[in-house]
Structure formats: structure tokens, C-alpha cells
GUNU-196143 format. One line per field, with one value per residue (C-alpha): residue number from 1; residue in one letter; x, y, z. Coordinates in nm, 2 decimals, m for minus. Example, Ala and Ser with C-alpha at 12.3 -4.5 7.8 and 13.67 -1.06 7.14 Angstrom:
BEGIN
resi = [1/2]
resn = [A/S]
c1 = [1.23/1.37]
c2 = [m0.45/m0.11]
c3 = [0.78/0.71]
//
This chain:
BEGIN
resi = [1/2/3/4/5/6/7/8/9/10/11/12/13/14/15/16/17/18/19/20/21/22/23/24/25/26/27/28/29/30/31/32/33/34/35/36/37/38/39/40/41/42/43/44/45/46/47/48/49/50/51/52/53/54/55/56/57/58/59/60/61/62/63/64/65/66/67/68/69/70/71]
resn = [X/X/X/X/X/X/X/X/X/X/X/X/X/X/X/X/X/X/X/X/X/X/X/X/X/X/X/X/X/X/X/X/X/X/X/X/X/X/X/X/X/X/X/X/X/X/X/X/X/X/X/X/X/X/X/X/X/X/X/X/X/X/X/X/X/X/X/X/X/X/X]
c1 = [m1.00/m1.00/m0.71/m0.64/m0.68/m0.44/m0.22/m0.25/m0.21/0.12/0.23/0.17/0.37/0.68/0.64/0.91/0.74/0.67/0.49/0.25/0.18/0.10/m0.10/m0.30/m0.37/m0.52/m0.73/m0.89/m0.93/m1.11/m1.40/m1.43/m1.26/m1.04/m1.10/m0.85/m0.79/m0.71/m0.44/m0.32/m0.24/m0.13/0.08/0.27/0.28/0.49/0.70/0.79/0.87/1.11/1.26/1.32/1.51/1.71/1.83/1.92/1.66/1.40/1.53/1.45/1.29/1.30/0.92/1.10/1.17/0.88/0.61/0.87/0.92/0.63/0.38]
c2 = [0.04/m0.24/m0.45/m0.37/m0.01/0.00/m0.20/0.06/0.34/0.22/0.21/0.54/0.61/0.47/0.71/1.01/1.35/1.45/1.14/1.19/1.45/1.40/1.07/1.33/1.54/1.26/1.16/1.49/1.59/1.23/1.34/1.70/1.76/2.07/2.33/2.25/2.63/2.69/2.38/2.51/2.82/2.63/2.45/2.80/2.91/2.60/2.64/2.99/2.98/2.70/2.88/3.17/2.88/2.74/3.10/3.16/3.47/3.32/3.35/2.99/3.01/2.77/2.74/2.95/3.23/3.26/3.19/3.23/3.00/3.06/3.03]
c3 = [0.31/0.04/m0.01/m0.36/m0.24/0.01/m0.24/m0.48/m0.21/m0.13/m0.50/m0.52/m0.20/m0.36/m0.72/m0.69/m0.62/m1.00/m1.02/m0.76/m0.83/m1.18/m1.07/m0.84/m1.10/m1.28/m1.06/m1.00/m1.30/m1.36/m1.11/m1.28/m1.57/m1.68/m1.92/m2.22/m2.26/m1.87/m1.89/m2.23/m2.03/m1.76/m1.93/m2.14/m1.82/m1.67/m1.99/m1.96/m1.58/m1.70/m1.98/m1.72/m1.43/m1.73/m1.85/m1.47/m1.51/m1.23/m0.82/m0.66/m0.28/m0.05/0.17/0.44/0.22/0.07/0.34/0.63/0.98/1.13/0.88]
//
């Protein structure tokens, strides 16, 4: 690996989770693209499940509850 590669690699490692994550999704869509109207759905969809949280309407999971131990 490059050096200003691994430089930038360990940036990245020290962004908080949202972050990443948003960098990641950044640098797929760089290599293909996404369909404006699939993130504009996306994105009401983000909104709405957010709405729902605030309002105390959605149940939160934790990866055990949802997928369970052994999984």
C-alpha cells in the first residue's frame, strides 16, 4: 500500500461511525453512481424511520435481538 494511502486509511480510522460511513458511501458511489430517485427514496425513508424514533413510535434492537447469538 502507498504511503499517502495508508496515511489516508488511518484518517479514516479515526472519523466517528456516521462519518465512515458516510465517507464509504462516497466512495462507492464514486465508482458507480446512484440513481437520484432510489437515494431520494432512501433518503424519505431515513427521515420517516427517524420521525418514528423521535416520537418514541419505532422499538430499537440491539444485533442480538434481531439476528440473535448465534448468527
Amino acid at each position: 500500500m502507498r504511503e499517502s494511502r495508508k496515511a489516508l486509511l488511518e484518517k479514516a480510522r479515526q472519523l466517528n461511525s456516521p462519518d465512515r460511513f458516510l465517507l464509504i458511501e462516497e466512495l462507492i458511489q464514486s465508482f458507480n453512481g446512484i440513481d437520484k430517485e432510489i437515494e431520494a427514496v432512501w433518503a424519505d425513508e431515513a427521515e420517516m424511520r427517524l420521525k418514528a424514533y423521535r416520537e418514541g413510535k419505532l422499538k430499537i434492537m440491539n444485533y442480538e435481538e434481531v439476528f440473535g447469538e448465534d448468527f
